[in-house]
C-alpha positions in Angstrom: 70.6 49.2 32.5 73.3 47.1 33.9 76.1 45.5 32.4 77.6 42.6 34.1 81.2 42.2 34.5 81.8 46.2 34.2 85.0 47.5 36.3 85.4 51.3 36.9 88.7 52.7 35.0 90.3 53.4 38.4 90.0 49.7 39.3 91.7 49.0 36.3 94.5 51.1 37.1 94.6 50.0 40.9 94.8 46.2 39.8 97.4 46.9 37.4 99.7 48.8 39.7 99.3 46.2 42.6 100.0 43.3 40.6 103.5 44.9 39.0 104.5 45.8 42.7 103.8 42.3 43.7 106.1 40.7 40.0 108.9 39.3 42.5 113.0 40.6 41.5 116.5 39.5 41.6 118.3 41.6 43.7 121.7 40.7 42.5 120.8 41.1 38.3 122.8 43.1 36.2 119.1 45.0 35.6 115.3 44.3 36.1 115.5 40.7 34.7 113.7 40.2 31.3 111.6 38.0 30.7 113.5 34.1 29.9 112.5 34.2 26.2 115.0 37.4 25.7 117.6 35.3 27.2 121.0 34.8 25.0 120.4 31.1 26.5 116.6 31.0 25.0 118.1 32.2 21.4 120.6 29.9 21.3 118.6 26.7 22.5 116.2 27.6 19.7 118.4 28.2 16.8 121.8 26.3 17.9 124.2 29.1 17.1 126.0 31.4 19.2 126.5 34.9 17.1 129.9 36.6 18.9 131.6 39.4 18.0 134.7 40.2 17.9 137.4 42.4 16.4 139.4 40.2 14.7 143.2 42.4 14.5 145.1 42.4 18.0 147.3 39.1 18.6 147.0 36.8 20.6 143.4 37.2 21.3 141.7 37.3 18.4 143.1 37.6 14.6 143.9 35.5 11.2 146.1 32.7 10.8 148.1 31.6 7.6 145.2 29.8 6.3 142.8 32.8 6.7 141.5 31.1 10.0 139.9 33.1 13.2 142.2 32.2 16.1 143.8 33.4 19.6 142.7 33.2 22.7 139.1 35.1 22.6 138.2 32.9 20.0 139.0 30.1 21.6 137.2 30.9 25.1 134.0 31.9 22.7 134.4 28.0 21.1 134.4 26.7 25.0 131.1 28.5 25.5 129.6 27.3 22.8 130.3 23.6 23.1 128.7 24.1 26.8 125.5 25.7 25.2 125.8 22.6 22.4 125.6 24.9 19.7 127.7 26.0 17.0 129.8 28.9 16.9 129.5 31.4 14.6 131.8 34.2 14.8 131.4 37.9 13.2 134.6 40.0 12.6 133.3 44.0 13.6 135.7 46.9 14.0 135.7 47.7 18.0 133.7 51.1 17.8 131.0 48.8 16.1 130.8 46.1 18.4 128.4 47.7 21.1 126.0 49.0 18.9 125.9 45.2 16.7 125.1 44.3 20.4 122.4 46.4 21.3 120.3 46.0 18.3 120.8 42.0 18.7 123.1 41.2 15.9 125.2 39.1 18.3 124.7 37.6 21.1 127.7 38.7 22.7 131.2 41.0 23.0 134.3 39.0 23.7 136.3 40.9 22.5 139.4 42.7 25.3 135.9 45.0 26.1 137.4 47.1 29.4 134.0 47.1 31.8 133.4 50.7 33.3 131.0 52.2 34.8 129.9 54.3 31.9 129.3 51.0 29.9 127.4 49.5 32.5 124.4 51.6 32.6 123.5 49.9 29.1 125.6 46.7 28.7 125.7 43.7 31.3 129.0 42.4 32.1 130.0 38.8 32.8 133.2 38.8 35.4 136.6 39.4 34.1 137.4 36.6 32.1 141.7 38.4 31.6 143.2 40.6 33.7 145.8 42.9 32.2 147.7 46.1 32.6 150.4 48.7 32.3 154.4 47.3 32.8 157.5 48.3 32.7 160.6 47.5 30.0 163.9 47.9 31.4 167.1 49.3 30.7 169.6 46.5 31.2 172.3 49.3 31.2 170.8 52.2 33.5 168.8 50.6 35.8 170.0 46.9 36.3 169.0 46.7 40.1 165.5 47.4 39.0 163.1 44.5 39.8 159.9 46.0 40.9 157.8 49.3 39.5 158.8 50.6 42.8 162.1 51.2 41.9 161.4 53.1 38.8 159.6 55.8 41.5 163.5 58.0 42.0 164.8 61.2 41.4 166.9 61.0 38.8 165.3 58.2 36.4 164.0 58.9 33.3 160.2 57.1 31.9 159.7 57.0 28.4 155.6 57.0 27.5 154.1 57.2 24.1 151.9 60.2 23.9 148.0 59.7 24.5 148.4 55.9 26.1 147.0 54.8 29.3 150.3 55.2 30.7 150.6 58.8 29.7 148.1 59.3 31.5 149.0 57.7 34.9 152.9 58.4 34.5 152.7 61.4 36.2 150.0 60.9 39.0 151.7 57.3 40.3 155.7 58.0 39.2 155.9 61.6 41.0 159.7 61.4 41.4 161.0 60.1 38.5 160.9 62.5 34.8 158.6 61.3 32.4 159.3 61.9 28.7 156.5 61.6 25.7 157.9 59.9 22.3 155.0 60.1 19.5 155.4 56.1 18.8 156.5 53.0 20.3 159.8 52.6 18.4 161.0 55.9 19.9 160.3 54.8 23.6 162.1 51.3 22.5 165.1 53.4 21.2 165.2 55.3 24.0 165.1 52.2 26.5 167.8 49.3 24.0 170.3 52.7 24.1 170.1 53.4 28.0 168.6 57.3 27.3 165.6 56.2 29.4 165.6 54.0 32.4 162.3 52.5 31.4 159.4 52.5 29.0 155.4 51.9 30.4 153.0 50.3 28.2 150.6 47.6 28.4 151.6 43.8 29.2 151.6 42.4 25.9 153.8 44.9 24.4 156.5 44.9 27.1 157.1 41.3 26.6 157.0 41.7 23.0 160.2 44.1 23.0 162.0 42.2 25.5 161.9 39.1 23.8 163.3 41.5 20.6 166.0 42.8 22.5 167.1 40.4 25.6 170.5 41.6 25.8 169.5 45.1 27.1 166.4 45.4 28.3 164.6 43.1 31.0 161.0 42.8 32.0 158.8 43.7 34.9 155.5 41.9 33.5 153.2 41.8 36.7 150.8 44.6 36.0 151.0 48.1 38.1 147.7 48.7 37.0 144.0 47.1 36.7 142.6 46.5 33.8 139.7 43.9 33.5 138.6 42.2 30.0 134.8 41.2 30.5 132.3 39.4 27.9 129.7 41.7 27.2 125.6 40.7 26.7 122.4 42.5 26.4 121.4 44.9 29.3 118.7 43.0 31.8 119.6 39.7 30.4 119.9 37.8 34.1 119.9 34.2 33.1 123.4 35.0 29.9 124.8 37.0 32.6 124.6 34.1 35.5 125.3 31.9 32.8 128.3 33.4 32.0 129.7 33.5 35.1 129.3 29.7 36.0 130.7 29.1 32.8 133.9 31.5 33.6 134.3 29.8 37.2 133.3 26.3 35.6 137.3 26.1 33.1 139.0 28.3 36.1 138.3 25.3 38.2 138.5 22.6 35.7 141.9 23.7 34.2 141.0 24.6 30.6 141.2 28.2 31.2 145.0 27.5 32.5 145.3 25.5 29.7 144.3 28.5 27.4 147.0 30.9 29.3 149.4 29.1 28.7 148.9 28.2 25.0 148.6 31.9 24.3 150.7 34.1 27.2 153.7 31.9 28.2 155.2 35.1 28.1 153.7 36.5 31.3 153.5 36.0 34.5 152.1 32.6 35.9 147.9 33.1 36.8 148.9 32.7 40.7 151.1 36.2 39.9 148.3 38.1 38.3 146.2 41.0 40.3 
């Protein structure tokens, strides 16, 4: 007998194969692109609310005001991307070890959130470009070292580099200051000590906290605030999400040009460096 419209097994599997190797590809996605409807932008066109996570704790980005209110400068950045999506913004307070995995089973829509984009993320997550660019500085001993103005001259024999045990700088002290002593305090108030009473010619930590103390103590210490170090702050989407990730980056480029993202800087960091001064 014969039975019309029969196609061998093999044919099957030979159609199949040519038509994926023919499904066309963006060479410059984060991943194989998904299809549109798994799209951050399709989700949000649909339901009119951006989910972001956040860890709501570390000033000025993102923490509590007075009035119980979400506010800093990720929170605000995530309220700019919402009124360009024309949705509302609804945003959910996760500890940081949490915020990932909130991500990957699509209880937000996205990380902004001081996320540090490595390599090892990146092989799950898709990373807009940096939207902050921090890194390790230096607090000054008015008193032992008043002719130091650059990182540079922290580098000599004889001066001393107070590190809190376990930080980023820890770790780098010793690799990028090979002529100076480096000295390990368990906290931050010990390095401070050590720096306001001239036992240590300078104490490394991150940007935010070097202005910090010098605005405490302006009579002896000073500030080297443009970063020795690179440390990018992306947003954060689903893996293989093309169209949020190109999204993204518009929208980062779109208020760099515009002037709202120097508008945000300064509301939040007049204590650093100017953008133009920034790695």
């Amino acid at each position: 007998m014969r039975i019309v419209g029969y196609i061998p097994a093999v044919s099957v599997f030979l159609l199949l194969l040519v038509l994926s190797a023919a499904r066309p590809c963006r060479a410059d996605a984060p991943d194989d692109a998904l299809d549109s409807r798994s799209s951050v932008l399709e989700r949000v066109g649909r339901e009119g609310k951006l989910l972001v996570g956040m860890h709501l704790g570390v000033e000025p980005f993102a923490f509590f005001d007075a009035q119980g209110r979400a506010v800093g400068f990720d929170v605000d950045l995530a309220n700019l991307a919402a009124m360009e999506l024309g949705a509302a913004l609804e945003i959910k307070d996760i500890r940081s070890e949490e915020l990932i995995p909130a991500l990957e089973k699509g209880e937000i829509d996205m990380v902004v959130s001081r996320l540090r984009a490595t390599p090892r993320l990146a092989r799950n997550l898709a990373f807009s470009d940096p939207y902050f660019v921090t890194g390790l500085c230096a607090l000054v001993s008015r008193k032992k070292s008043p002719k130091a103005l650059r990182v540079s001259d922290l580098n000599v024999r004889g001066k001393i580099l107070a590190v809190r045990n376990g930080t980023a700088a820890d770790l780098v002290a010793s690799r990028l200051f090979t002529e100076a002593e480096v000295r390990r305090f368990e906290d931050e108030a010990g390095c401070e000590r050590a720096v306001v009473a001239a036992r240590a010619d300078a104490f490394l930590s991150d940007q935010f906290a070097v202005a910090r103390l010098n605005r405490q103590n302006p009579e002896s210490t000073m500030a080297i605030l443009k970063p020795f170090t690179y440390e990018p702050m992306s947003i954060a989407i689903r893996k293989g999400d093309f169209d949020g990730w190109n999204w993204l980056n518009i929208f980062l480029r779109a208020i760099k040009s515009d002037g709202r993202y120097a508008e945000l800087y300064e509301r939040y960091f007049r204590d650093l460096p100017p953008l133009n001064m920034l790695p």
